[in-house]
N, CA, C and O atoms as a Tripos MOL2 file, in Angstrom:
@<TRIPOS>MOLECULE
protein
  296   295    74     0     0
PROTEIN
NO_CHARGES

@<TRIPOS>ATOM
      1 N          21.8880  -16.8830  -34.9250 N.3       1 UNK1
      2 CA         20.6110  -17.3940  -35.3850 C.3       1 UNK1
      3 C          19.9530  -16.3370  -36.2800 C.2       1 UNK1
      4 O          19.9540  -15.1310  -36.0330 O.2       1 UNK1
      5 N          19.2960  -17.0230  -37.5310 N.am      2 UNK2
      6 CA         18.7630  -15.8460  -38.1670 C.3       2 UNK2
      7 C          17.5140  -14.9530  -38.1400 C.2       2 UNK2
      8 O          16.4630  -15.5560  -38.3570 O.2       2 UNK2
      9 N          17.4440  -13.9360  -37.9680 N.am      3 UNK3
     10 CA         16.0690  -13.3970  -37.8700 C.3       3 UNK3
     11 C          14.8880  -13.8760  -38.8480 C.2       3 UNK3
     12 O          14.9650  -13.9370  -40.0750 O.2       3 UNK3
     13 N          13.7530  -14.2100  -38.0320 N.am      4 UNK4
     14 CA         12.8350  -14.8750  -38.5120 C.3       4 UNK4
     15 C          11.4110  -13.4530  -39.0290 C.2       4 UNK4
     16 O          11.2450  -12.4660  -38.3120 O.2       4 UNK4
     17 N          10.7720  -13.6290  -40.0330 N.am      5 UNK5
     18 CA          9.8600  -12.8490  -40.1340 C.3       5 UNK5
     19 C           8.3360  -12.5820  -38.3450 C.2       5 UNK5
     20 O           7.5970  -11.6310  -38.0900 O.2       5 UNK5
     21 N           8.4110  -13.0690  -38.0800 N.am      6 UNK6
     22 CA          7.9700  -13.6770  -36.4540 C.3       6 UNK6
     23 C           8.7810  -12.6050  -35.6560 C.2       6 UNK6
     24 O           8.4270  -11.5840  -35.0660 O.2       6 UNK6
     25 N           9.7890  -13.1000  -35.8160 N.am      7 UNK7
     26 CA         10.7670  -12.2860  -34.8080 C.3       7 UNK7
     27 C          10.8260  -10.3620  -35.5230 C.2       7 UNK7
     28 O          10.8310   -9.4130  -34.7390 O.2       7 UNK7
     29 N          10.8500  -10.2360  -36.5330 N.am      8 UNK8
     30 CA         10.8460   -8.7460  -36.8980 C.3       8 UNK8
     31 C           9.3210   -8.3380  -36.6980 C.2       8 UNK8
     32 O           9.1630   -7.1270  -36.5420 O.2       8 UNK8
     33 N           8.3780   -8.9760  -36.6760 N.am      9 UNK9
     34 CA          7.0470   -8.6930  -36.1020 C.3       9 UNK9
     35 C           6.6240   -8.5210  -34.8790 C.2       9 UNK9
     36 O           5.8650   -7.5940  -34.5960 O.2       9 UNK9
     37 N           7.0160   -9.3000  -34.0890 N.am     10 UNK10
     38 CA          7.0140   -8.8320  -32.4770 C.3      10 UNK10
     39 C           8.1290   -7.7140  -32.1620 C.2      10 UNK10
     40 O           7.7240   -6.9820  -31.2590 O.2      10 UNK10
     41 N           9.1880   -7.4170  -32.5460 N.am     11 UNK11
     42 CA          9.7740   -6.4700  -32.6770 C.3      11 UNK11
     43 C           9.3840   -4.9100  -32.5440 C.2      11 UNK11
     44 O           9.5930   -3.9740  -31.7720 O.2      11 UNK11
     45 N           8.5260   -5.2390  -34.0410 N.am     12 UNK12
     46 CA          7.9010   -3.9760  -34.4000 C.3      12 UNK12
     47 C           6.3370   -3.7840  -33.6010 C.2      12 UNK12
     48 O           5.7500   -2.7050  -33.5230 O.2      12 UNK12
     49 N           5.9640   -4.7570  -33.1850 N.am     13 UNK13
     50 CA          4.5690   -4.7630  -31.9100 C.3      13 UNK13
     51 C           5.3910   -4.2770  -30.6120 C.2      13 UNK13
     52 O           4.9260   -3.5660  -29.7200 O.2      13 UNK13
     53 N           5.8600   -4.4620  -30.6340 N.am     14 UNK14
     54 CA          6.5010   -3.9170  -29.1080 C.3      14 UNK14
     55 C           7.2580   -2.6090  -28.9250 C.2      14 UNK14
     56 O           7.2940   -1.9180  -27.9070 O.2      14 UNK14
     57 N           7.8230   -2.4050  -30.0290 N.am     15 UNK15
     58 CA          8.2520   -0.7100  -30.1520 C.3      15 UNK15
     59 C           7.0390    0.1020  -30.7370 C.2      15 UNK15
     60 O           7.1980    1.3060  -30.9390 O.2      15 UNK15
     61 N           5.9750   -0.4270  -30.9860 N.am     16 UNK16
     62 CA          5.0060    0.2770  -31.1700 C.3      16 UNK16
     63 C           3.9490    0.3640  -29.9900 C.2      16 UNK16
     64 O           2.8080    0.7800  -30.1940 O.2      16 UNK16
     65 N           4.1750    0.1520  -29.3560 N.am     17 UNK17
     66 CA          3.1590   -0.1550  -28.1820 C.3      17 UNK17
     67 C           4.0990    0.6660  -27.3620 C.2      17 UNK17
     68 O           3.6670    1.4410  -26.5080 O.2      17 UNK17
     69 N           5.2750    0.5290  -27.5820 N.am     18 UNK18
     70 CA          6.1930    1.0340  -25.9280 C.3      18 UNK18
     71 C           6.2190    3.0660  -26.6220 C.2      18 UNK18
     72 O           6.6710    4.0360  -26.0140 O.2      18 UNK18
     73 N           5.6310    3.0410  -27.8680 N.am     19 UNK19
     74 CA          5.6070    4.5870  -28.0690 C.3      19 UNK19
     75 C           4.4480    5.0080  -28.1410 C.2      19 UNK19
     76 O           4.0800    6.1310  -28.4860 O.2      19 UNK19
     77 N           3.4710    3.6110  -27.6310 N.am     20 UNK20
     78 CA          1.6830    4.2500  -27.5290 C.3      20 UNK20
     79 C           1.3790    4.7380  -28.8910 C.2      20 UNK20
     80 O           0.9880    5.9060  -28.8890 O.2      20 UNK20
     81 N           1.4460    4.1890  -30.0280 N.am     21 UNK21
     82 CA          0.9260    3.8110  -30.9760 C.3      21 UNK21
     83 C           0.1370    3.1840  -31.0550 C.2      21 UNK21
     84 O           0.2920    2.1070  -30.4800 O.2      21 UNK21
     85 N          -1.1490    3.3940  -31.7570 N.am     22 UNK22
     86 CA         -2.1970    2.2420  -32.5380 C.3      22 UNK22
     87 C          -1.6950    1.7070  -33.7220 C.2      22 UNK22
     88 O          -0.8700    2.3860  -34.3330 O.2      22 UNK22
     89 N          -2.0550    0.5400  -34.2010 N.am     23 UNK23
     90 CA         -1.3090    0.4890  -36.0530 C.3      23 UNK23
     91 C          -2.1590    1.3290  -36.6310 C.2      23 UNK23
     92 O          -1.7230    1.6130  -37.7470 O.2      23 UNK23
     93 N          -3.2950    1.9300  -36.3750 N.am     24 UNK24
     94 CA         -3.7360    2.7960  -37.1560 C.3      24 UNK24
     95 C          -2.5460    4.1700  -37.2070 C.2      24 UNK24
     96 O          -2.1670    4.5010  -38.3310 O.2      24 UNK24
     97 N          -2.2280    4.6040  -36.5180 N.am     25 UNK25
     98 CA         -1.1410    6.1060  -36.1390 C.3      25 UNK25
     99 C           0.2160    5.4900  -36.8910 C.2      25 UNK25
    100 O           0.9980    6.0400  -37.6670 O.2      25 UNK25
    101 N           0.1900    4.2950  -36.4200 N.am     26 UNK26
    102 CA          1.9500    3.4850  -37.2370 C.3      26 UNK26
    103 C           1.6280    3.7900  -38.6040 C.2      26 UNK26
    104 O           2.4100    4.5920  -39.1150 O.2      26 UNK26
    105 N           0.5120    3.2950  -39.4910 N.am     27 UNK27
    106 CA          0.2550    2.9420  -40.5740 C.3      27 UNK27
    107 C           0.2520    4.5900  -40.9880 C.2      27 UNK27
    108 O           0.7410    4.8590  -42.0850 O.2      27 UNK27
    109 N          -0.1530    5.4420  -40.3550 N.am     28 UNK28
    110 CA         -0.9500    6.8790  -40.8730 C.3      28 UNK28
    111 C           1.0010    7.7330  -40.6130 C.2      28 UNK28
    112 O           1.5090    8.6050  -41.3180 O.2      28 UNK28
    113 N           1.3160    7.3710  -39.9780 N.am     29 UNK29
    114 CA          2.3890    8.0670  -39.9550 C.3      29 UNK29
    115 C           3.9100    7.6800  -40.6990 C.2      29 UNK29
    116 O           4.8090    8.4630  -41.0050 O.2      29 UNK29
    117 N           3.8450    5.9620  -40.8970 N.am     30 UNK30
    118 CA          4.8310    5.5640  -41.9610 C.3      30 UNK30
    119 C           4.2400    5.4150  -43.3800 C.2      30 UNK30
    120 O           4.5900    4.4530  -44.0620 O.2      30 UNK30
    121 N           3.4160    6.2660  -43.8270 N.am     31 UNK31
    122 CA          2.7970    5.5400  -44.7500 C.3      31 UNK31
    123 C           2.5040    4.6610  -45.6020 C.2      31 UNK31
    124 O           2.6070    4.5720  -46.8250 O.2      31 UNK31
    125 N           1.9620    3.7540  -44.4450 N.am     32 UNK32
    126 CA          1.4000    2.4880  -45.2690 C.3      32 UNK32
    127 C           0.0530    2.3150  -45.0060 C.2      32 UNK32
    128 O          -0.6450    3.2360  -44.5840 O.2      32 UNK32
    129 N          -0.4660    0.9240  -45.2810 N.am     33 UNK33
    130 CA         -1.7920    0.6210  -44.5530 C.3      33 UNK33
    131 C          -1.9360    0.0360  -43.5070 C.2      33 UNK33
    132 O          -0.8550   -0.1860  -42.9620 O.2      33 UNK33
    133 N          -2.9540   -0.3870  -42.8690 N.am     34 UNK34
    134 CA         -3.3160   -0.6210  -41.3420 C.3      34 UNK34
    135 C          -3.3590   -2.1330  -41.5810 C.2      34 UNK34
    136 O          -3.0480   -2.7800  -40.5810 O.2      34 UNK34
    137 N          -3.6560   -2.8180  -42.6170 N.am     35 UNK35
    138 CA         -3.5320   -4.3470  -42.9150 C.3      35 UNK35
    139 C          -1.9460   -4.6970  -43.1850 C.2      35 UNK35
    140 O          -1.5540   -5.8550  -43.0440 O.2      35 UNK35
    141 N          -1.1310   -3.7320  -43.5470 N.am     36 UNK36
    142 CA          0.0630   -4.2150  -43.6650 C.3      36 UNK36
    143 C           1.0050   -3.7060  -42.6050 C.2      36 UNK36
    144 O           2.0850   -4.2920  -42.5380 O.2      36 UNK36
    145 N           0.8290   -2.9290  -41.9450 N.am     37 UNK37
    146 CA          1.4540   -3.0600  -39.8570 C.3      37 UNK37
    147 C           0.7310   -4.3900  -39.6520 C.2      37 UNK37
    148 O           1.4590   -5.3660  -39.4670 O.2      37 UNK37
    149 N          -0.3700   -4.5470  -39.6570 N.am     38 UNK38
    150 CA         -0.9190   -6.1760  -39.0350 C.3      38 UNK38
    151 C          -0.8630   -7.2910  -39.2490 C.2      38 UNK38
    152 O          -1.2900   -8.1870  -38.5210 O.2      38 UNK38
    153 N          -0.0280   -7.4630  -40.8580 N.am     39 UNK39
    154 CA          0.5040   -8.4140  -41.7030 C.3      39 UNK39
    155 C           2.2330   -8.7590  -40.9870 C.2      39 UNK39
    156 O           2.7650   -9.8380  -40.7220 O.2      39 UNK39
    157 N           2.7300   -7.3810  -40.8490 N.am     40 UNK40
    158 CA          3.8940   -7.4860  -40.5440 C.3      40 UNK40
    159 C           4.3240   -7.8570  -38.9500 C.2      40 UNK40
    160 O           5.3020   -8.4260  -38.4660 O.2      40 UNK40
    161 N           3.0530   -7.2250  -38.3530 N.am     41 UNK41
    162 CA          2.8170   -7.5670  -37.0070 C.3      41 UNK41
    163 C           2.8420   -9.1380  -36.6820 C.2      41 UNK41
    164 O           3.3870   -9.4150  -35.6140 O.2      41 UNK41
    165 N           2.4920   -9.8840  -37.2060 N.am     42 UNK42
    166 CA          2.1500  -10.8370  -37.3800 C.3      42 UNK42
    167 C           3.0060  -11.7210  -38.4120 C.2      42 UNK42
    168 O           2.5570  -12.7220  -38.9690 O.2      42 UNK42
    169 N           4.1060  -11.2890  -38.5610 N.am     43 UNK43
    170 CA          5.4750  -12.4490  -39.3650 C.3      43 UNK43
    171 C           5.1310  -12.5820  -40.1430 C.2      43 UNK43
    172 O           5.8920  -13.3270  -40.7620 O.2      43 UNK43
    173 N           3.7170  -12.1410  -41.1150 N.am     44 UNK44
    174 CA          3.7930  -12.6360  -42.8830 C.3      44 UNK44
    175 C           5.2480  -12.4240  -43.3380 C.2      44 UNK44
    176 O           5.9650  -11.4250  -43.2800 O.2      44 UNK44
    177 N           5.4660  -13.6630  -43.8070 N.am     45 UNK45
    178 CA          6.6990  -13.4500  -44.4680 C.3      45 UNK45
    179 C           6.8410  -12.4560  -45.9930 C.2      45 UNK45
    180 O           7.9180  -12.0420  -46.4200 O.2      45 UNK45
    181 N           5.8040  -12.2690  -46.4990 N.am     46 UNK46
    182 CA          5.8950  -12.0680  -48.1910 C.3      46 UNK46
    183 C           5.5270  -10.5210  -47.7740 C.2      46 UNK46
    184 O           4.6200  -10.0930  -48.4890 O.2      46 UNK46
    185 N           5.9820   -9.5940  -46.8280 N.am     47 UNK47
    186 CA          5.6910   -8.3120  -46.3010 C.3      47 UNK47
    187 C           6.6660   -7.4530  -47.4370 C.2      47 UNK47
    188 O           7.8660   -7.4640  -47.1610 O.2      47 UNK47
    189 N           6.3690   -6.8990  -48.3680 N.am     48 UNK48
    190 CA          7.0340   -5.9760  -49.3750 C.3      48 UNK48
    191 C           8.8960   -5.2510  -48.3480 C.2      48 UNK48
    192 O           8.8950   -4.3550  -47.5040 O.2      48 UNK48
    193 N           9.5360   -5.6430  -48.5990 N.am     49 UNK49
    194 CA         10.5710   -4.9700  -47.8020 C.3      49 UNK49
    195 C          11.1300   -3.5110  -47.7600 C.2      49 UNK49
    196 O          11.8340   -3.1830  -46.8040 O.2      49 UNK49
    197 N          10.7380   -2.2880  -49.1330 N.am     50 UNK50
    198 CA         10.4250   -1.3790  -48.8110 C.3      50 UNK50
    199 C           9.6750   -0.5950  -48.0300 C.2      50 UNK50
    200 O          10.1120    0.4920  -47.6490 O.2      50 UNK50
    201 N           8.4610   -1.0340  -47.6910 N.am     51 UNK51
    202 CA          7.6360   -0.3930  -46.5330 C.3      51 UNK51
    203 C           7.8080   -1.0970  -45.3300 C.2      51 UNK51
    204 O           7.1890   -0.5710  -44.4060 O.2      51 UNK51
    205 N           8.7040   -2.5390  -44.8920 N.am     52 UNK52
    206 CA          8.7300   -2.7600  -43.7910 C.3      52 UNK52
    207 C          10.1970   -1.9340  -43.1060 C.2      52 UNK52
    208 O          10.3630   -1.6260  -41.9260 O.2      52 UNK52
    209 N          11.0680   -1.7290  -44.1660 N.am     53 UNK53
    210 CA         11.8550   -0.7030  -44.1640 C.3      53 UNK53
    211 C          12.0250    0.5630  -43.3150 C.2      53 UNK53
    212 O          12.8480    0.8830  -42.4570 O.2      53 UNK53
    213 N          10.8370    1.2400  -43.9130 N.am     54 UNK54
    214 CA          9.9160    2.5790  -43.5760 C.3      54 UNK54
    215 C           9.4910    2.2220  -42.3320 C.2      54 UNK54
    216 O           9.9260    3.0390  -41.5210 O.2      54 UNK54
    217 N           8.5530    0.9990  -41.5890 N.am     55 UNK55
    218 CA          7.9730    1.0820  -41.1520 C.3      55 UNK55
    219 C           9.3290    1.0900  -39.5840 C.2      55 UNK55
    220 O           9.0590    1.9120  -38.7090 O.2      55 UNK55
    221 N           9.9880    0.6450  -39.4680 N.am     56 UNK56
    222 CA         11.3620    0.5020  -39.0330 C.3      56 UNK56
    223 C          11.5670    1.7690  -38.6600 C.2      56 UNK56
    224 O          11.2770    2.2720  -37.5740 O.2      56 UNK56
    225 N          12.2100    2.4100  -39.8340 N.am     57 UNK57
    226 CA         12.4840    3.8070  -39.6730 C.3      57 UNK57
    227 C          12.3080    4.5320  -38.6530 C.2      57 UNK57
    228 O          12.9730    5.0970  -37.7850 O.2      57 UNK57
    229 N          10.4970    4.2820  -39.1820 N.am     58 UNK58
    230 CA          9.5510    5.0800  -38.0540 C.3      58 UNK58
    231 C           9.3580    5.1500  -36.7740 C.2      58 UNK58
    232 O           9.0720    5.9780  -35.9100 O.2      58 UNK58
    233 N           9.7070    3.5380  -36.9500 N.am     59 UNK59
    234 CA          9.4000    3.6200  -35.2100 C.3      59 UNK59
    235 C          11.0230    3.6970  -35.0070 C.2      59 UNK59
    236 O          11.3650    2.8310  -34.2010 O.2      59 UNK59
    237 N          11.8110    4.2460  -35.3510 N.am     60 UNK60
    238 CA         13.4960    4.1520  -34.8400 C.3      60 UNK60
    239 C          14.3460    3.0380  -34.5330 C.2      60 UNK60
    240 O          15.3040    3.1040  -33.7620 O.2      60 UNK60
    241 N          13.9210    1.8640  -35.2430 N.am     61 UNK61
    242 CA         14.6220    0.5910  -35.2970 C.3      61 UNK61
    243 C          16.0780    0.8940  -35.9830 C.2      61 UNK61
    244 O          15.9180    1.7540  -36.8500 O.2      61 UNK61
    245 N          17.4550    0.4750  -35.8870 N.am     62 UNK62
    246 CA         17.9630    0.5250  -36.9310 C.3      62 UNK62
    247 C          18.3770   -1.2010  -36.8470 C.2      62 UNK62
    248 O          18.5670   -2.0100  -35.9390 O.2      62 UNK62
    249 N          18.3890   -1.2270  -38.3800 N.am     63 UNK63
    250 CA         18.8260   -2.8680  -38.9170 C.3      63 UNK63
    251 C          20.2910   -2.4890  -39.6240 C.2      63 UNK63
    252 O          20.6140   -1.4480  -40.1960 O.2      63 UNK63
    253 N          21.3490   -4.1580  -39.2900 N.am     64 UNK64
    254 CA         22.8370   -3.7070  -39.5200 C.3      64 UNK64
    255 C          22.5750   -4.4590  -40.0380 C.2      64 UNK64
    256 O          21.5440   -5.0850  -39.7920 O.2      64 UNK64
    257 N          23.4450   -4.7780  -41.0720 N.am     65 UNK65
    258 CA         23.5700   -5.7660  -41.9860 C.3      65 UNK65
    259 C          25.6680   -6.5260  -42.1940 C.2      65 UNK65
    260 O          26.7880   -6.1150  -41.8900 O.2      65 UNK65
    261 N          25.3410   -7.2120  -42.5710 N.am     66 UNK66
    262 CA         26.7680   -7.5810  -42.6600 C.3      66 UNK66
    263 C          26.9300   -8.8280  -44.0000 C.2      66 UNK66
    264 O          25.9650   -9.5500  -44.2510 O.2      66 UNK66
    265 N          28.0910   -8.9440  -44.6940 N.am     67 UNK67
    266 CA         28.4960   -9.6150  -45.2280 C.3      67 UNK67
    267 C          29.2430  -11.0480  -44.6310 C.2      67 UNK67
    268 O          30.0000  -11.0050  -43.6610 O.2      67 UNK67
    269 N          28.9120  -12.3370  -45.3670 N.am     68 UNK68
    270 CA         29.9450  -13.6230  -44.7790 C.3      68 UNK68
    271 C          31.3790  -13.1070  -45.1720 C.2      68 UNK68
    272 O          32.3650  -13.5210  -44.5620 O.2      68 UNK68
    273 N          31.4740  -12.2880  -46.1000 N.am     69 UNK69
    274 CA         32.9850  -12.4400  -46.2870 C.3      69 UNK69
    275 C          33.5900  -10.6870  -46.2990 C.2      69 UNK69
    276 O          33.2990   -9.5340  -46.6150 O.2      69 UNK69
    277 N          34.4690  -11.4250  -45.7880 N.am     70 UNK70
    278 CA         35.1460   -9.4990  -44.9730 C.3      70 UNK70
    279 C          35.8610   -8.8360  -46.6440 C.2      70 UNK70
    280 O          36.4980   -9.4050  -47.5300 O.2      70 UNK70
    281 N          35.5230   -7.8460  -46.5350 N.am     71 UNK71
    282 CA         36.2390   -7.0530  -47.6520 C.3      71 UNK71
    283 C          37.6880   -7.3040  -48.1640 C.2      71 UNK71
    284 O          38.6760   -7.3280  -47.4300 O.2      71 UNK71
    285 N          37.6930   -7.4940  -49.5690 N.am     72 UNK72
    286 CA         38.8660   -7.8320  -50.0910 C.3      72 UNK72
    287 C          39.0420   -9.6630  -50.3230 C.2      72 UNK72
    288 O          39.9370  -10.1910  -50.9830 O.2      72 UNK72
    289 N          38.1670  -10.2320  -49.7410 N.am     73 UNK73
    290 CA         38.2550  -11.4790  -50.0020 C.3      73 UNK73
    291 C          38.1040  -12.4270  -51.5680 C.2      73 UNK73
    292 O          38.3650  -13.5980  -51.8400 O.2      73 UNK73
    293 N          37.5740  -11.3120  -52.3550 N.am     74 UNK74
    294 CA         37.2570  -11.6190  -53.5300 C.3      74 UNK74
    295 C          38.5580  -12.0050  -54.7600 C.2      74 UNK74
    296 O          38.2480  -12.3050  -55.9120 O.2      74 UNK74
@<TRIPOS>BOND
     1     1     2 1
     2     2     3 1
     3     3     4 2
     4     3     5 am
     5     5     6 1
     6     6     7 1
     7     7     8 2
     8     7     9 am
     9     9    10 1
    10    10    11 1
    11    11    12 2
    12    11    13 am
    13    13    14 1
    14    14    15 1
    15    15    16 2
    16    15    17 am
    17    17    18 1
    18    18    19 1
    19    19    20 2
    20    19    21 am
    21    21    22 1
    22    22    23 1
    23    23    24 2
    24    23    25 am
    25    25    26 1
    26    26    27 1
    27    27    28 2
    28    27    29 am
    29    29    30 1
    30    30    31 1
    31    31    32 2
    32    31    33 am
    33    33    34 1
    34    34    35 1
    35    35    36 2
    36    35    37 am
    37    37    38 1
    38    38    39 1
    39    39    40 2
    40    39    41 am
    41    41    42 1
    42    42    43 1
    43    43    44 2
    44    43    45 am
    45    45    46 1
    46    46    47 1
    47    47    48 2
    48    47    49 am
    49    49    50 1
    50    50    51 1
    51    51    52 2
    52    51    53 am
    53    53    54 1
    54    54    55 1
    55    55    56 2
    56    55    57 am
    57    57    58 1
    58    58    59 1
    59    59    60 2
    60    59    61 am
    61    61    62 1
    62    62    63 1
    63    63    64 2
    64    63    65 am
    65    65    66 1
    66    66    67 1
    67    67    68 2
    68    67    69 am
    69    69    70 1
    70    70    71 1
    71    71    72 2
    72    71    73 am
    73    73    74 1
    74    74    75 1
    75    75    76 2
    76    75    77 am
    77    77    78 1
    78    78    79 1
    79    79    80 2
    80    79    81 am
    81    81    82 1
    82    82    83 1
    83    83    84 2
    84    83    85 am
    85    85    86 1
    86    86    87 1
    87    87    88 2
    88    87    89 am
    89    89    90 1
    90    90    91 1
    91    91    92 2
    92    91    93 am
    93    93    94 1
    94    94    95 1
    95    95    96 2
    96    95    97 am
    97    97    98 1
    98    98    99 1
    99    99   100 2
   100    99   101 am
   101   101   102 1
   102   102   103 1
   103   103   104 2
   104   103   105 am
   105   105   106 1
   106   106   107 1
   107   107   108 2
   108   107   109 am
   109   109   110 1
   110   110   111 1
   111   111   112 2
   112   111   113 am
   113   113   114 1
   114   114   115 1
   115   115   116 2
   116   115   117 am
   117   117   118 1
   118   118   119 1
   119   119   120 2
   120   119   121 am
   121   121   122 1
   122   122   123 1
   123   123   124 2
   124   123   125 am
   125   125   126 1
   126   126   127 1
   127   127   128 2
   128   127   129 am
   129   129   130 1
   130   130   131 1
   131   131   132 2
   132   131   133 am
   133   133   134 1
   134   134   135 1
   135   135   136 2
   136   135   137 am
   137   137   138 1
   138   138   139 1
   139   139   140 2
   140   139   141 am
   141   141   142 1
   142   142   143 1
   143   143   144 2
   144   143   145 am
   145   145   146 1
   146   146   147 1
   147   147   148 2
   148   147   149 am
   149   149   150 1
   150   150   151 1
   151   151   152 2
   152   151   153 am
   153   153   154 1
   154   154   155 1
   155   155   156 2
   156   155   157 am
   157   157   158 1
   158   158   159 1
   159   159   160 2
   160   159   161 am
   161   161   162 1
   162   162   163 1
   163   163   164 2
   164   163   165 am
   165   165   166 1
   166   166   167 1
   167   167   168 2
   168   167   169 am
   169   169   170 1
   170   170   171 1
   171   171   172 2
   172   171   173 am
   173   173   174 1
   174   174   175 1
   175   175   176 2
   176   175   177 am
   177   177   178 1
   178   178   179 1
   179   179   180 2
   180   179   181 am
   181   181   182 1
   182   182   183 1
   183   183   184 2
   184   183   185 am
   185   185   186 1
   186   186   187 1
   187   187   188 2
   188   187   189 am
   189   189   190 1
   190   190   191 1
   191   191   192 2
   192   191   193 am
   193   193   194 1
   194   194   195 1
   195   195   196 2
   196   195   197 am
   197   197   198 1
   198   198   199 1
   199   199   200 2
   200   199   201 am
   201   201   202 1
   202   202   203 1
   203   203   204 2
   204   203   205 am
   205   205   206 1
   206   206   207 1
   207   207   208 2
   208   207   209 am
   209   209   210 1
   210   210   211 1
   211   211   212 2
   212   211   213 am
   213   213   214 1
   214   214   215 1
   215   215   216 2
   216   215   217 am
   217   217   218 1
   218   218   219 1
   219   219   220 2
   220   219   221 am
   221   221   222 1
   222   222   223 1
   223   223   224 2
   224   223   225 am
   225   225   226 1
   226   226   227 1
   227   227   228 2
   228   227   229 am
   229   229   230 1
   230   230   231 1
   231   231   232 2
   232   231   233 am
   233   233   234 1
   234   234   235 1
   235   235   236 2
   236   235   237 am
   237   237   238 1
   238   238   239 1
   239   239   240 2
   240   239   241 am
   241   241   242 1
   242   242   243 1
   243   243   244 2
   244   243   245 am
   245   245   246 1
   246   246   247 1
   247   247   248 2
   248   247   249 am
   249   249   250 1
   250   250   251 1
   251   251   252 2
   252   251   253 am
   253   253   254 1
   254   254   255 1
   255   255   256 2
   256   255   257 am
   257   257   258 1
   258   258   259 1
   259   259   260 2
   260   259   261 am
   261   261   262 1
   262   262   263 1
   263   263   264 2
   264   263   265 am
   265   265   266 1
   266   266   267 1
   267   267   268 2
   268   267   269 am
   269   269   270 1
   270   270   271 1
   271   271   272 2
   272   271   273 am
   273   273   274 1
   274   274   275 1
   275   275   276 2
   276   275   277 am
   277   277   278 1
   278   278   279 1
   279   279   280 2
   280   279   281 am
   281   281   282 1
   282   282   283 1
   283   283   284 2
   284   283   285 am
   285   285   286 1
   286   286   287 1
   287   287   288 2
   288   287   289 am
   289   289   290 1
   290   290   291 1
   291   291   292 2
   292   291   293 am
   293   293   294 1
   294   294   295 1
   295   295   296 2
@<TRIPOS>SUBSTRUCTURE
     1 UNK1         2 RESIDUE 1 A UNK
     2 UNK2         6 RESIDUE 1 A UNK
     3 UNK3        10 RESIDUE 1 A UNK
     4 UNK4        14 RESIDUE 1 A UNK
     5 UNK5        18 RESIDUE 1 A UNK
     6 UNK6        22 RESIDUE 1 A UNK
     7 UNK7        26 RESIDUE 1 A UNK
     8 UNK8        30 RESIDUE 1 A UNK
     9 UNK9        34 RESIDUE 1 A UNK
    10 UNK10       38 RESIDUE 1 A UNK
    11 UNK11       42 RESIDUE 1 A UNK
    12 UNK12       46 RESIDUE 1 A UNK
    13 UNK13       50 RESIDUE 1 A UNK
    14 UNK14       54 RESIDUE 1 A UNK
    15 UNK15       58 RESIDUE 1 A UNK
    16 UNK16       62 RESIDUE 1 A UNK
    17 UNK17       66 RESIDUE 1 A UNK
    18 UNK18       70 RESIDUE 1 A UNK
    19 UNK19       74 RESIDUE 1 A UNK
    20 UNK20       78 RESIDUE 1 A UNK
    21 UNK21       82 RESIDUE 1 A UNK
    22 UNK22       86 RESIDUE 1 A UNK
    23 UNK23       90 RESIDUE 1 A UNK
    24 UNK24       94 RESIDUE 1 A UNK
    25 UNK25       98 RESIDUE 1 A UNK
    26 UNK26      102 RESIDUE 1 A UNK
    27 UNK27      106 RESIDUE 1 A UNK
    28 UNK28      110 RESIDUE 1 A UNK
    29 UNK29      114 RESIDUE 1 A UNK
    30 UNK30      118 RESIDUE 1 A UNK
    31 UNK31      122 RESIDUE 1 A UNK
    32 UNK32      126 RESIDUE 1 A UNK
    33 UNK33      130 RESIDUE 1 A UNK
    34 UNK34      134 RESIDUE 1 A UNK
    35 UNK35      138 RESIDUE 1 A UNK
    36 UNK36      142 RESIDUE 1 A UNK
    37 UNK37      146 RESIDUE 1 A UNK
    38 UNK38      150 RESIDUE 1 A UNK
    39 UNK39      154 RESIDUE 1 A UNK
    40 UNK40      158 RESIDUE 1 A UNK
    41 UNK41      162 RESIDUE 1 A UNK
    42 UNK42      166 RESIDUE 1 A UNK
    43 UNK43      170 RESIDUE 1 A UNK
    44 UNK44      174 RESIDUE 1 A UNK
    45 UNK45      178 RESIDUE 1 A UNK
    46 UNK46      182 RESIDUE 1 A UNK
    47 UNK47      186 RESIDUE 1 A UNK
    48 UNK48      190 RESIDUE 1 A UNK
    49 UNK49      194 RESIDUE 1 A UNK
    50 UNK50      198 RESIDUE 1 A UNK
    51 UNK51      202 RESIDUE 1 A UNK
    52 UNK52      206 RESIDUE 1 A UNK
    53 UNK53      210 RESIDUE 1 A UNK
    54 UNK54      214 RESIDUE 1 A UNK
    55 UNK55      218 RESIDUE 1 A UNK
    56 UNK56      222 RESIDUE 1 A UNK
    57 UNK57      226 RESIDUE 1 A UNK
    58 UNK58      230 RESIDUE 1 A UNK
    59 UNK59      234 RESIDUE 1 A UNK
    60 UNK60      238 RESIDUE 1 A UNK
    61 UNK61      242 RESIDUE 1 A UNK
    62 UNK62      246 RESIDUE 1 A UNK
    63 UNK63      250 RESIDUE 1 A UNK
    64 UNK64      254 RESIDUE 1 A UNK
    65 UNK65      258 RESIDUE 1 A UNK
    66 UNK66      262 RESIDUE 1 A UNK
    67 UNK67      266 RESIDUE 1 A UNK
    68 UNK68      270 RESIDUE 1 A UNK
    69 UNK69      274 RESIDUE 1 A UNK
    70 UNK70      278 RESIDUE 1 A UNK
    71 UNK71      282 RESIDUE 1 A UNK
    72 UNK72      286 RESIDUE 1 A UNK
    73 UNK73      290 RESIDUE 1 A UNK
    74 UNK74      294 RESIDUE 1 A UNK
């Protein structure tokens, strides 16, 4: 099933809370702003993907990625 913008937002609310973070400290320490942890917090989908990136990072998420088609298939 595919990850939903929803689903990478509660994600990132919950690893931020489980490291006793405010989004103010998230925002001040990944640098971004405090409206865009709360945007992202909150599944806006149209969340810039470089700073939700960062914001990842920060709190020590890692995201895998994968291809439909296995190498060499081309």
């Amino acid at each position: 099933m595919p990850l939903t913008p929803d689903d990478l937002g509660s994600l990132v609310k919950k690893e931020r809370k489980a490291l006793g973070l405010t989004q103010a400290e998230l925002a001040l320490t990944s640098g971004t702003g405090m409206r865009f942890i709360s945007d992202l917090e909150n599944g806006k989908p149209t969340c810039q993907i470089g700073k939700t990136l960062t914001v990842l990072k920060t709190l020590g998420i890692r995201l895998t990625m994968s291809s439909p088609r296995s190498p060499g298939s081309e």
